[in-house]
N, C-alpha and C positions, 0 to 999 in steps of 0.2 A: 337750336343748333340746326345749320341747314348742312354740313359737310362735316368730314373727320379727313383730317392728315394723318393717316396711323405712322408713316415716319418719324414725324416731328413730333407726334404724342398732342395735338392743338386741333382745335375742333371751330368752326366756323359759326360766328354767333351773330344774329341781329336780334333787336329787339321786338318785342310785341307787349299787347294790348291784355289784358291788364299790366302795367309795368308795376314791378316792388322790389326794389333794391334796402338792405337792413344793413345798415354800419354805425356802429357808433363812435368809428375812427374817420369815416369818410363819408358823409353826406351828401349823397347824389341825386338831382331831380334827372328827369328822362333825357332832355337835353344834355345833360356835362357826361351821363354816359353813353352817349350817342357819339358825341366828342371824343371820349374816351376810346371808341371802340375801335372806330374813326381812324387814332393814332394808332392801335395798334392792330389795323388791316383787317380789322376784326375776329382777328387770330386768337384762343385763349387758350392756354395748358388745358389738358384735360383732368388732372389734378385739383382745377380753379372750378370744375363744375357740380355741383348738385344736383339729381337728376330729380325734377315734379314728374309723378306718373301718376297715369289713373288707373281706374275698376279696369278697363279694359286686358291690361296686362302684356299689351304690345311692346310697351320696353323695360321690360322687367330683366331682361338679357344684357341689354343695356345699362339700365342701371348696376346691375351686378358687377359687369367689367369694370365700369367707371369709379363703384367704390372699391375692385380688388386693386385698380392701378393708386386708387389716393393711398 
């Protein structure tokens, strides 16, 4: 996530390195979600996000809001 729209509730996403996407409806390699993202301006609910954090605990605040909003 490199931005947040707190308006809109959509949070600005590119992708990085290691990539792992898990669907058993939608099988994406790095590419088709790249395309994917692509199409939508790279814009994604923030509802649609899961947050990976680490030991550090720098976005544990974050993660918190993201899972009171889902």
């Amino acid at each position: 996530v490199t931005d947040v729209e707190t308006s809109s509730h959509k949070a600005v996403v590119k992708l990085s390195e290691p990539f792992l996407y898990e669907s058993e409806t939608y099988p994406l390699d790095a590419e088709a979600m790249e395309s994917f993202l692509e199409a939508k301006k790279h814009l994604v609910p923030l509802q649609e996000l899961y947050v990976v954090n680490d030991e550090s605990g720098e976005f544990d605040q974050t993660a918190l809001a993201i899972e009171h909003l889902r």
